[in-house]
VOGU-3710 file (C-alpha; in Angstrom, 3 decimals, decimal comma):
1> xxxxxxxxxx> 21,249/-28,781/16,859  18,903/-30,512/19,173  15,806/-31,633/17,952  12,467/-29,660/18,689  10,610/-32,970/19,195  13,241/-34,858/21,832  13,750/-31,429/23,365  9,630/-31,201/23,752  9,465/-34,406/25,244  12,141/-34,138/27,652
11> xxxxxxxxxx> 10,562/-31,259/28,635  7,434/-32,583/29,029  8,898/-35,485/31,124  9,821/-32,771/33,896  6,089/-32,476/33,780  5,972/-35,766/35,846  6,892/-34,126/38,887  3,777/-32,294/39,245  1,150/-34,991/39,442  -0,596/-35,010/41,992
21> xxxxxxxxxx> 0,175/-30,862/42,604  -1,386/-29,852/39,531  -4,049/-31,144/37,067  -2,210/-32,011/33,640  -4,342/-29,034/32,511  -2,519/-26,526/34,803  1,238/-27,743/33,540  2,157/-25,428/31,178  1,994/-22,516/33,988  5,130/-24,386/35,342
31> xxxxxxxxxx> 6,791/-25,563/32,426  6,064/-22,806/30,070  8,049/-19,808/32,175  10,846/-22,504/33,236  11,718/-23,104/29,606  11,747/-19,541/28,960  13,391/-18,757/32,069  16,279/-21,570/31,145  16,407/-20,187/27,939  17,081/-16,858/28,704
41> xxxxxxxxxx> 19,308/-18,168/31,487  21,572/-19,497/29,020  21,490/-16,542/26,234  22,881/-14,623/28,787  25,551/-16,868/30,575  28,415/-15,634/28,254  28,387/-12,186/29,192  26,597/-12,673/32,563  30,166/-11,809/34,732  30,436/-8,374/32,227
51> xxxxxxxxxx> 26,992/-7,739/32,627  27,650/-7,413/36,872  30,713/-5,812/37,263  29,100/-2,772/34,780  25,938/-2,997/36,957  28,444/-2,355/40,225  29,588/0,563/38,502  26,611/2,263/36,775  23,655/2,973/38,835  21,122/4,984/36,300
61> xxxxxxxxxx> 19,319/1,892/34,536  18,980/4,142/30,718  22,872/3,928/31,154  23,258/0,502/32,238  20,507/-0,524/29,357  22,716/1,871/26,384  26,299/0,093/27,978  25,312/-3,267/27,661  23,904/-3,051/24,564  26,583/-1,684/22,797
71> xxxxxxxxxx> 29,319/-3,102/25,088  27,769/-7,198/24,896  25,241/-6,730/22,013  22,203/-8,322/23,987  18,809/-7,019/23,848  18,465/-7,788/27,952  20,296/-8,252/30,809  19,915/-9,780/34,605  21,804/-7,649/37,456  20,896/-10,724/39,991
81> xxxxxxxxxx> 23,682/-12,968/40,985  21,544/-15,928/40,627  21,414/-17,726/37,674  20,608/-22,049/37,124  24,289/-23,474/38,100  24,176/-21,225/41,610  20,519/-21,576/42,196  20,738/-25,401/42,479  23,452/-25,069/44,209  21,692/-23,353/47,129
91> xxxxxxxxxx> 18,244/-25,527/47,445  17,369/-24,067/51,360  16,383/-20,555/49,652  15,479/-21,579/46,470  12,248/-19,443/46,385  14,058/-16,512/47,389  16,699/-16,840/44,937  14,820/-17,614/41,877  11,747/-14,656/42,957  14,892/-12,439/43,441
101> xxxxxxxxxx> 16,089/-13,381/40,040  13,211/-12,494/38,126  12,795/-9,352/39,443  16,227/-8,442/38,511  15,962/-8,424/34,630  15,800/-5,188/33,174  13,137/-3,013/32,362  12,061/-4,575/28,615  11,830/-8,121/29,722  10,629/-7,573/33,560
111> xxxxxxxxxx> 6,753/-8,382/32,622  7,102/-11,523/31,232  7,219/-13,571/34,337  4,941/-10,861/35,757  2,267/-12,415/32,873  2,816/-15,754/34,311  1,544/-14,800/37,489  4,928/-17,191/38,258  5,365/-16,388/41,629  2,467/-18,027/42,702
121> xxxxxxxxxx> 3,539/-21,014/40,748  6,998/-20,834/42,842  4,942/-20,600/46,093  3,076/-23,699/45,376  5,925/-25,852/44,531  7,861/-25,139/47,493  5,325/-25,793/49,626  4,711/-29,035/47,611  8,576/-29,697/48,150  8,455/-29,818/44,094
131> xxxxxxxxxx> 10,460/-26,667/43,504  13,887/-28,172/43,690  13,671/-30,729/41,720  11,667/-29,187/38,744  14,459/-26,109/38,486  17,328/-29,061/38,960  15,537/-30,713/35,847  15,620/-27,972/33,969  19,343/-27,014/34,787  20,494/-30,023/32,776
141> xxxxxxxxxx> 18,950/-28,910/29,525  21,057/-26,787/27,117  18,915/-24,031/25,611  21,725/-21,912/24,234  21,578/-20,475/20,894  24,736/-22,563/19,636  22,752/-25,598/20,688  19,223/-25,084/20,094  18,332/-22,491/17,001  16,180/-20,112/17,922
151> xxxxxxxxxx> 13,616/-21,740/14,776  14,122/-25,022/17,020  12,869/-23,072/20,115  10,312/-21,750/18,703  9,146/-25,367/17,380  9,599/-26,402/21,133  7,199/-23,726/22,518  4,870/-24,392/19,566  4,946/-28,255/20,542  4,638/-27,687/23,862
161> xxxxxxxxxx> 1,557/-25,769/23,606  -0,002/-27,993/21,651  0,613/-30,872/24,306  -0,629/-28,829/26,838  -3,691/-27,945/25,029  -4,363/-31,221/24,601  -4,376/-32,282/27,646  -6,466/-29,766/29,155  -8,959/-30,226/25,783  -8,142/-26,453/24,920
171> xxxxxxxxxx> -7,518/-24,850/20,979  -3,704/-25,104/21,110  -4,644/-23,525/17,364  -5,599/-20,101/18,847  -1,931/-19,634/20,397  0,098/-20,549/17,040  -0,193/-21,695/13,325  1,177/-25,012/11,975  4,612/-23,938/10,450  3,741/-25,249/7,005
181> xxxxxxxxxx> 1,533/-22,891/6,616  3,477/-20,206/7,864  6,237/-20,953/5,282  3,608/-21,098/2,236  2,095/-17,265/3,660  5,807/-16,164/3,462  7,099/-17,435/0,407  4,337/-15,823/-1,209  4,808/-12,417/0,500  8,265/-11,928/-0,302
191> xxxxxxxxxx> 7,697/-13,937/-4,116  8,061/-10,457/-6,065  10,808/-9,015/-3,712  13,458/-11,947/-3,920  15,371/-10,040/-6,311  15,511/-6,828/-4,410  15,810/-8,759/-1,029  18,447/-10,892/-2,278  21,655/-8,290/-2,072  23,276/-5,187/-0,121
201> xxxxxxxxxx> 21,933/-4,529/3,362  18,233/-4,978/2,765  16,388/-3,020/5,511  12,652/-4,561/6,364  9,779/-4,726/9,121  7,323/-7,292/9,555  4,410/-7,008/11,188  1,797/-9,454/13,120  -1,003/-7,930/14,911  -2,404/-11,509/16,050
211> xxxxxxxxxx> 1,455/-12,956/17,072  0,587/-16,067/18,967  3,922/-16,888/20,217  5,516/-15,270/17,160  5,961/-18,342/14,846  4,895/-16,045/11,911  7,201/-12,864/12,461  10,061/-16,121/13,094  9,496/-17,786/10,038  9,637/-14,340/7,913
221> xxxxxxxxxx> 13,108/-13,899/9,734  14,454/-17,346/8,426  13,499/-16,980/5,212  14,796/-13,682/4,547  18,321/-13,862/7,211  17,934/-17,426/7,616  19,435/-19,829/10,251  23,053/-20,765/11,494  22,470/-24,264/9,465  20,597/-22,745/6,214
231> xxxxxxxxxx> 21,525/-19,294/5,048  18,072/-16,937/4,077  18,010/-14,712/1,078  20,399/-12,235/2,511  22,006/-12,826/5,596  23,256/-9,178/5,456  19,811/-8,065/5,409  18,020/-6,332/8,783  14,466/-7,565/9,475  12,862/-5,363/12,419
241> xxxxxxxxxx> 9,828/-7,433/13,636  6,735/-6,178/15,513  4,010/-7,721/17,109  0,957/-7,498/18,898  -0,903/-10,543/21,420  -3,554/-10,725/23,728  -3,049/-13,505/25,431  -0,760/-13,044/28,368  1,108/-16,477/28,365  1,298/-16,303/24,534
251> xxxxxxxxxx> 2,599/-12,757/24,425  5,551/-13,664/26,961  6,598/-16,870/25,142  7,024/-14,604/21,699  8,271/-11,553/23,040  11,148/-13,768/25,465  11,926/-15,709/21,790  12,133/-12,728/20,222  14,209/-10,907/22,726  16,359/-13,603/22,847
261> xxxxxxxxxx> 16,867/-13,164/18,784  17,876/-9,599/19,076  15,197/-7,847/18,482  13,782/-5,045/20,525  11,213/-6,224/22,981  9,589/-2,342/23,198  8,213/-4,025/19,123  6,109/-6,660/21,142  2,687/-5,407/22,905  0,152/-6,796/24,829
271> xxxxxxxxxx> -3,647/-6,083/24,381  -5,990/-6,143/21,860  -5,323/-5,575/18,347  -8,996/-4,515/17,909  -9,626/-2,151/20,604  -6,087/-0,399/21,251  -3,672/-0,948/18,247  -0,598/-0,482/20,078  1,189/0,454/16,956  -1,213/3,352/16,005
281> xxxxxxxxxx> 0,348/5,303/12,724  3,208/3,047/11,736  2,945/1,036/8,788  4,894/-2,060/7,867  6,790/-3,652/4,422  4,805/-6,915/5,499  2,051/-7,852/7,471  0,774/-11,367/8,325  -2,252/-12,582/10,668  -3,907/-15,494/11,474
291> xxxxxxxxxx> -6,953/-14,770/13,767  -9,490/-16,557/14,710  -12,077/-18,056/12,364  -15,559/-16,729/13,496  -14,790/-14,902/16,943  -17,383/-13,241/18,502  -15,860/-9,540/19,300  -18,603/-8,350/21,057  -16,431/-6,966/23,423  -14,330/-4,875/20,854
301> xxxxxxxxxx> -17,591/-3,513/19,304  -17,685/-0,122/21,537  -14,365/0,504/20,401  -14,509/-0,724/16,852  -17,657/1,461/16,305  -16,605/4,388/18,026  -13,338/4,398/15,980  -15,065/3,815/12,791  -17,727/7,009/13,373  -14,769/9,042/14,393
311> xxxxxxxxxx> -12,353/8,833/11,548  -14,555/6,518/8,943  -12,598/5,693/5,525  -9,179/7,537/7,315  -9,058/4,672/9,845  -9,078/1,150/9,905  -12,951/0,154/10,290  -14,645/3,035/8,310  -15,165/0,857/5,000  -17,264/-1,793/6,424
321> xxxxxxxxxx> -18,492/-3,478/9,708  -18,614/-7,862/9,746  -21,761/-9,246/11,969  -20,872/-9,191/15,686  -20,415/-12,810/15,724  -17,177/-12,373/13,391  -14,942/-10,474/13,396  -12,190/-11,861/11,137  -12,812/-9,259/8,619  -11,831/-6,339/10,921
331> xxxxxxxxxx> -8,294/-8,516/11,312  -8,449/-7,867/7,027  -9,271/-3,785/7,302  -6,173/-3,882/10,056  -3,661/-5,193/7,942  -4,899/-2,847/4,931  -4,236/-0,138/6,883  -0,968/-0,973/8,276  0,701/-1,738/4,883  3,606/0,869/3,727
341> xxxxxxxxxx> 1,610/3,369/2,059  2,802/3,611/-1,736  4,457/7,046/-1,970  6,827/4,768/0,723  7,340/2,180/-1,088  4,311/-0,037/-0,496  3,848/-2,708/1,373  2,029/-6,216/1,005  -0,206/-8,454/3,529  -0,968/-12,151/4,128
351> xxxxxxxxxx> -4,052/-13,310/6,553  -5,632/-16,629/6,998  -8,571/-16,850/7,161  -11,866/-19,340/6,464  -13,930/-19,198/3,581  -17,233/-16,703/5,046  -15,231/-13,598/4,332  -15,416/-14,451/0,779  -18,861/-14,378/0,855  -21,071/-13,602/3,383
361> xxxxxxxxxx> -22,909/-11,124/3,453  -25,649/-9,730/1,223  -25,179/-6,181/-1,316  -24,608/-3,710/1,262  -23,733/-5,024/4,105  -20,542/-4,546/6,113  -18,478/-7,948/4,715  -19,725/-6,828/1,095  -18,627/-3,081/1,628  -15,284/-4,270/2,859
371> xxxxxxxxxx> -15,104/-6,673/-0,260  -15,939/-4,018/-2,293  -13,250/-1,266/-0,481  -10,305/-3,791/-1,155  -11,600/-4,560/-4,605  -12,286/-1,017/-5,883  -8,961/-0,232/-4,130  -7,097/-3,157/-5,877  -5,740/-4,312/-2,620  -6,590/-7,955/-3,848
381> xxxxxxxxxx> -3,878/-9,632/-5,360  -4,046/-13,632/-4,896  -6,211/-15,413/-2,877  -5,293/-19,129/-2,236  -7,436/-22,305/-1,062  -6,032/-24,360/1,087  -5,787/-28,300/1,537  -8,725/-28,994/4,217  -7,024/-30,465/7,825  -4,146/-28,142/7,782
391> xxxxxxxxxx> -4,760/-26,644/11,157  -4,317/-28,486/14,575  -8,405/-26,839/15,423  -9,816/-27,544/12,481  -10,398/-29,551/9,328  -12,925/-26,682/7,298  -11,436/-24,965/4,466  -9,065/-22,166/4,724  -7,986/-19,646/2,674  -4,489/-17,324/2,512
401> xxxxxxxxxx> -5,458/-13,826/0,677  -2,607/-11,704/-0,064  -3,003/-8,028/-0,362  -0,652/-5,567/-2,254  -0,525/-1,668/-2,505  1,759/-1,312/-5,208  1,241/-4,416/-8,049  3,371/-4,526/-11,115  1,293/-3,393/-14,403  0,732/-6,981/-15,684
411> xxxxxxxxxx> -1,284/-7,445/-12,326  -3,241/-4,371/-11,810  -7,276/-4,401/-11,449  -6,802/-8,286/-11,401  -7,151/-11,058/-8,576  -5,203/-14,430/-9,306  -7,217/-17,391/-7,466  -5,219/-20,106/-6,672  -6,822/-23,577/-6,165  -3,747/-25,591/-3,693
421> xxxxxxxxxx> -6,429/-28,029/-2,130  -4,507/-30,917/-3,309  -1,070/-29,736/-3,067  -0,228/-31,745/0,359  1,313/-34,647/2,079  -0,674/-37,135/4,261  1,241/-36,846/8,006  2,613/-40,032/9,521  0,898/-38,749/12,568  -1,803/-36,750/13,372
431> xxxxxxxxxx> -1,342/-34,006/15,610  -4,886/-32,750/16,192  -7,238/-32,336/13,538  -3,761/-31,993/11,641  -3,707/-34,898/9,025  -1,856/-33,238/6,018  1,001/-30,796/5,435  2,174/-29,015/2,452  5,649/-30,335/1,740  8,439/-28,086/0,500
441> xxxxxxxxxx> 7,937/-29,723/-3,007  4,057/-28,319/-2,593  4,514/-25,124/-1,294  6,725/-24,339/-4,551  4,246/-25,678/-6,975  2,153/-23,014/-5,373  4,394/-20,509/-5,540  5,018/-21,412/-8,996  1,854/-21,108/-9,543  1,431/-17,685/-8,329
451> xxxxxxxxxx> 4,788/-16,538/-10,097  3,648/-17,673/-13,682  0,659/-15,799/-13,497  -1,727/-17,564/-16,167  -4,748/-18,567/-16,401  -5,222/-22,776/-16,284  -6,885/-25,904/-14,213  -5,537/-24,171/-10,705  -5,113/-20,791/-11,515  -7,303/-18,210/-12,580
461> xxxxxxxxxx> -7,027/-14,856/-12,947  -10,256/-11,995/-13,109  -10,746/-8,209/-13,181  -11,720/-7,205/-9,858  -14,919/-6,272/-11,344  -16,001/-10,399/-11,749  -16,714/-10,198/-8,308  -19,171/-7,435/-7,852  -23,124/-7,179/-8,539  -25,676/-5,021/-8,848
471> xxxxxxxxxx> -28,527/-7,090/-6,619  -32,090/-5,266/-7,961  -35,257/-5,026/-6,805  -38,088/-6,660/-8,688  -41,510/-5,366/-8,258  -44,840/-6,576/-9,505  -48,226/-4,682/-9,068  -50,351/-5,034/-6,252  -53,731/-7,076/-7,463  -56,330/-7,557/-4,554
481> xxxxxxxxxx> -60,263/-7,782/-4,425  -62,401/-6,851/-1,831  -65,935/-8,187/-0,078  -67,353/-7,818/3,499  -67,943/-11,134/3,724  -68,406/-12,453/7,472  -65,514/-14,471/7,638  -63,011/-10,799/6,413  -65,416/-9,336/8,637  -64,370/-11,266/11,638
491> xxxxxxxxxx> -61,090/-10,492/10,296  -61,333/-6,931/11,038  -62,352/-6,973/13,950  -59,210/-9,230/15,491  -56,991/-6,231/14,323  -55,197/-4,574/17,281  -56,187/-1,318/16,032  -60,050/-2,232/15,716  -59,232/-3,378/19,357  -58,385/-0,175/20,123
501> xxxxxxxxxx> -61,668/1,247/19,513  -64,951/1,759/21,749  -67,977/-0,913/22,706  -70,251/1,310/20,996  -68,298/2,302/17,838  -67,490/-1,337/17,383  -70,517/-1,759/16,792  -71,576/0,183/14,600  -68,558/-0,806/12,269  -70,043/-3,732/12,273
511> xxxxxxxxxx> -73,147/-3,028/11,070  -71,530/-0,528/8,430  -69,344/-3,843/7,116  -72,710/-5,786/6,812  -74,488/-3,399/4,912  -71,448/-3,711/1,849  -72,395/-6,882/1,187  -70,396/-10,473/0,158  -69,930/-9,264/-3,558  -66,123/-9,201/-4,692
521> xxxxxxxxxx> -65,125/-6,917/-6,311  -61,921/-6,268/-7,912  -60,663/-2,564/-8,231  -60,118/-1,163/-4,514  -61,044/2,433/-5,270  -64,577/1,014/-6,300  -64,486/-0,722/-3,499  -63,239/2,443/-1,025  -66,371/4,442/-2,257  -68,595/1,927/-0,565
531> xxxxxxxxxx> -66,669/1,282/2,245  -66,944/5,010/3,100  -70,362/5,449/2,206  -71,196/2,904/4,571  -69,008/4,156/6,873  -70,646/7,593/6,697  -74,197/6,077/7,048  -73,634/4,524/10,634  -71,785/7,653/11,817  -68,272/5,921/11,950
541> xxxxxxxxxx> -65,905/8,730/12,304  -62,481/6,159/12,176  -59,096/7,823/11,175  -57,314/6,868/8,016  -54,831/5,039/9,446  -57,753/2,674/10,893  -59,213/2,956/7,586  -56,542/1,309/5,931  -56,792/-1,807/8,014  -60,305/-2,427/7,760
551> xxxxxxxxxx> -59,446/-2,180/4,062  -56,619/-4,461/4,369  -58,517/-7,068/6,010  -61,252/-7,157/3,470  -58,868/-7,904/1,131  -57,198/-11,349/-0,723  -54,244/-11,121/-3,594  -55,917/-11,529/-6,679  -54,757/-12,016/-9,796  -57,378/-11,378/-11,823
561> xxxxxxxxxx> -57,952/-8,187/-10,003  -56,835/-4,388/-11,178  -53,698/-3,241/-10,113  -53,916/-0,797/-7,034  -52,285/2,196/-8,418  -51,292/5,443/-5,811  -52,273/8,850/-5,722  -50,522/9,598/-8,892  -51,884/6,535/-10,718  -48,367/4,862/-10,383
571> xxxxxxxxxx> -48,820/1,132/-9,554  -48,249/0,074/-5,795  -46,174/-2,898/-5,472  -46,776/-6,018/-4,137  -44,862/-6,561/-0,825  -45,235/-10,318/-0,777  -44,284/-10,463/-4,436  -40,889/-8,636/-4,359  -38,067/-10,073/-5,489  -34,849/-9,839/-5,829
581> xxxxxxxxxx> -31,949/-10,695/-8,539  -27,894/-10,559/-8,608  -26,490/-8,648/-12,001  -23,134/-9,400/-12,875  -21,295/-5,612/-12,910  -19,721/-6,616/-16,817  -23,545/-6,737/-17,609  -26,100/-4,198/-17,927  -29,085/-4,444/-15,700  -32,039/-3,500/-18,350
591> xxxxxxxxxx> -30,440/-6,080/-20,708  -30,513/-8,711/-17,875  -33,848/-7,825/-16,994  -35,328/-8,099/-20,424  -33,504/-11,684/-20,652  -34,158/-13,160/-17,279  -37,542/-11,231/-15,548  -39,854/-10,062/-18,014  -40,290/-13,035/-20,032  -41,606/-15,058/-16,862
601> xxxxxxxxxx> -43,484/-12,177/-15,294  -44,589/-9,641/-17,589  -45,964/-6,464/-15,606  -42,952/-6,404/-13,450  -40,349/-3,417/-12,582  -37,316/-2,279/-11,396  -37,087/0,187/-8,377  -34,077/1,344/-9,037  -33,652/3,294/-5,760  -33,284/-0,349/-3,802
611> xxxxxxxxxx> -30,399/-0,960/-6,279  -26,986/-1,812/-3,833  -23,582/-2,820/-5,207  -22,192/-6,195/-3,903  -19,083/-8,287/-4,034  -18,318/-12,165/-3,484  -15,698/-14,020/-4,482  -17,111/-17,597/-5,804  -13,642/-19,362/-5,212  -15,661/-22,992/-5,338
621> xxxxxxxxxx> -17,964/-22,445/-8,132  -14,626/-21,156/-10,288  -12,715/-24,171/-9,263  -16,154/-26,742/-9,046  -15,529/-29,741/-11,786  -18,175/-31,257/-12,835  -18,211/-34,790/-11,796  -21,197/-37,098/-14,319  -23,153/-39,180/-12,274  -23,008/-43,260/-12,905
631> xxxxxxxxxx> -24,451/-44,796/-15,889  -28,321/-45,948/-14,727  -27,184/-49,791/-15,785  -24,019/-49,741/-13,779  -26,189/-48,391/-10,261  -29,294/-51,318/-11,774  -26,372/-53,683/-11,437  -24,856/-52,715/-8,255  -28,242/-52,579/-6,656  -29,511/-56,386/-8,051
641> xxxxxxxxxx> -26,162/-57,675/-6,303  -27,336/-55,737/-3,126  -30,370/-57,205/-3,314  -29,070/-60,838/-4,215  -26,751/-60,848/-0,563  -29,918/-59,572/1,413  -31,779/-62,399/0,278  -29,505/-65,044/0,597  -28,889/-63,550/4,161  -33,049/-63,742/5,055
651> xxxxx> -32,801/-67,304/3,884  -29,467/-68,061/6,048  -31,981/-66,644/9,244  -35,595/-68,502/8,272  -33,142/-71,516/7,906
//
């Protein structure tokens, strides 16, 4: 098998003949549909004479599509006579013949070039005189199955990306996910089914409603059917894959990869997951995502909302909506809802996915409400952190949470947290902000990990009820006194709503605030008899609501005052004293209060209608070690050698 790396720079070589033509940045909208072109070229070489003389004979496309599936066993077919070997042979109508090539594939694979916008790439290089030699370049590359696996072209696509990326300073992470990753996601999806998976025909679906170029759904295929050099867990088993992209280029480099495998290109869909799920009402065995860390789906939002009003806690975003600025949550509720439902058999979901969604978010708001819906649900099973610079974008922390429908008993209402931020290997290369991977030898201590399912220094295992709170609201009593004293009565009168009020009956407000008097005085309904008295005495005919800010503004918190108590003699609370405090759910709230609140403040309460329900899931503070800081003499030490060099350095300079 040729190597993904040598094949990527080879590749990239042909690249050379566009300088000049195209900016390094615009490459991969040559190089990127030639490889897939090739590829397919060669897939169907072996049956491309059978493939023709049926197309002579059958007209009606359905038919032609039903013979040569069952007659070649190929997922697509070309009826043009073109293919690599003739169209180098003929350079003088090379545009033509390669345009007239495309647009001869059949029905399921006919948009991919379409998504390319490649004909205007094939305009530009023959007017460049570039077209020739590019398409000769890539006529001497063997991209058949026998000679490069379709795990290996995958890797090449990946790579290629990546380069390309690079060069035009783009995220080559938003378009795929560093295969070491991939493989930890998928050993721990199919963990509890290797048994079942392992014998007889074995009949599965994956799905991947973020595919990228479909490195996930490819990497669930090898490990379960495996490749022509390493045999999967059942080679006799059937894994159907689906997927859904919304990047056009991306979306044509998985769907021609996975066409090219055998699987049925009507399973990969363009658009966006968010707004149109193209695979409305099916569920899946297994489900697997990486979306983007802390997208901004603004643009979903009419969609998402509308969808979640019309069929709430029946569809995917009624539990819960994330801030507007991120929507990797809603990627979470998607895969929730597209797992096998249990009366089916159940299914089980992996997403990755940074570390805000295990937190953010106060009691009752949408990320806590979708915390809470998965955790009240049990959908939680294991959440895993992962080593930091593990992604090509990024070096923040990541995390791989793994959902399940149907847990065996000894894992039901639990989570299993699994600390795996120092299972890796340093790279001998960077590629990116990708310094580290996780070996084979540390994705199964992770795995092992998850398997043994105890409690110790990297695993831990909780009731989902650990994660939620009760957050309360702590009230204290309202303490002010009162006195028209010219400085509050200045106050008053830079109140919009004394604004509001006439030359005239200014004025005589004025004079009614005067005749109070500077004495404080501390219980307001003392102090509301003389403020309406006075009131009364220079005709000021004010409404309440006016009322109440003139009595506001005479006013200062004081704590020596008597509580302000409400019509029913029920004390009004403080505003700019409330508080607020987190109770664990294993503890009860009136013996947390007693312990933490009413010891420091006394004449405090609970309003009990502000009470909301929260979850988090404190993945650092459960993992955090405490690390002692250096012994005082050791830091005196270090610091009197410091100090020692600087001087002898001063002297070195006066000398």
């Amino acid at each position: 098998m040729a190597s993904s790396k040598n094949l990527a720079s080879f590749v990239w070589s042909i690249a050379d003949q566009l300088r000049g033509v195209y900016k390094p940045a615009q490459y991969g909208s040559v190089i990127l549909p030639l490889t897939i072109l090739r590829r397919m070229d060669c897939v169907l070489e072996p049956v491309k004479a059978g493939v023709l003389a049926e197309a002579a004979k059958i007209a009606n496309p359905d038919q032609l599509d039903f013979l040569v599936r069952k007659k070649f066993g190929v997922n697509f077919y070309n009826t043009s006579i073109w293919d690599f070997a003739k169209l180098t042979a003929d350079p003088t109508g090379l545009k033509a013949n390669l345009v007239d090539y495309m647009n001869h594939f059949s029905a399921n694979v006919a948009d991919i070039f379409e998504r390319y916008k490649f004909e205007n790439q094939l305009a530009t290089l023959d007017e460049k005189d570039r077209l020739f030699l590019v398409v000769q370049k890539f006529a001497e590359i063997n991209l058949h199955p026998s000679v490069v696996s379709n795990a290996d072209m995958g890797s090449l696509f990946e790579e290629l990306i990546r380069k390309f990326a690079e060069a035009s300073n783009e995220t080559a992470g938003e378009h795929f996910t560093p295969r070491d990753a991939i493989h930890l996601m998928v050993d721990l999806l199919f963990a509890p089914d290797d048994g079942a998976l392992s014998v007889g025909a074995a009949v599965r679906s994956v799905y991947d409603p973020t595919a990228g170029t479909g490195g996930m759904l490819s990497v669930a295929e090898e490990h379960l059917i495996g490749t022509p050099d390493e045999p999967g867990l059942n080679p006799a088993a059937k894994l159907t894959l689906y997927g859904q992209e919304i990047n056009d280029e991306s979306y044509a480099i998985c769907k021609s990869d996975l066409v090219g495998k055998g699987q049925d290109a009507r399973n990969i869909q363009l658009g966006d997951t968010l707004r149109d799920d193209k695979f409305a009402g099916q569920t899946f065995d297994y489900c697997m995502s990486n979306p983007p860390y802390g997208f901004d789906w603004k643009a979903a939002h009419p969609d998402v909302t509308a969808e979640a009003r019309r069929l709430g806690e029946r569809g995917r975003f009624g539990h819960g909506l994330p801030s507007v600025g991120d929507g990797q949550m809603l990627f979470l509720c998607h895969l929730a809802s597209k797992m096998r439902p249990l009366k089916d058999g159940g299914g089980r979901a992996g997403i990755v996915l940074n570390g805000s969604p295990l937190f953010t978010g106060r009691a009752g708001s949408g990320e806590s409400e979708i915390r809470r819906w998965l955790l009240e649900n049990d959908l939680v099973d294991a959440i895993v952190g992962m080593p930091t610079e593990m992604f090509y974008n990024t070096g923040i922390a990541t995390y791989v949470w793994i959902l399940d429908n149907d847990k065996p008993a000894e894992r039901l209402g639990k989570v299993q947290l699994i600390d795996a931020t120092g299972y890796w290997t340093k790279m001998r290369k960077s590629l990116g902000s990708k310094r580290r991977e996780m070996t084979e030898p540390d994705r199964a201590k992770v795995v092992q990990l998850y398997a043994g399912y105890a409690d110790g220094e990297y695993s831990r295992i909780y009731p989902t009820e650990f994660f939620g709170y009760r957050t309360i609201t702590v009230e204290r009593p309202l303490r002010l006194n009162f006195a028209a004293t010219t400085a509050r009565i200045d106050g008053v009168f830079e109140e919009k709503a004394i604004g509001k009020l006439g030359t005239d009956e200014q004025a005589r407000l004025r004079t009614a605030l005067e005749s109070i008097g500077s004495e404080v005085h501390r219980n307001r309904d003392t102090f509301s008899k003389l403020l309406g008295k006075a009131l009364a005495n220079n005709s000021v005919p004010i409404a309440p609501p006016v009322r109440r800010v003139v009595l506001s503004a005479l006013s200062e918190r004081d704590e020596t005052a008597d509580v302000c108590t409400d019509s029913k003699g029920n004390p009004e609370p403080d505003t700019g004293l409330r508080d607020t405090e987190n109770v664990p759910m294993t503890e009860s709230i009136d013996d947390y209060f007693a312990r933490e609140v009413k010891p420091h403040v006394p004449d405090a309460w609970i309003d009990h209608g502000k009470t909301r329900i929260g979850y988090e899931i404190p993945f650092t503070r459960v993992f955090y070690k405490y690390v002692p800081p250096r012994p005082i003499e050791e830091i005196d030490t270090d610091l009197n050698k410091l100090i020692g060099e600087i001087i002898g350095l001063l002297r070195e300079v006066e000398q």
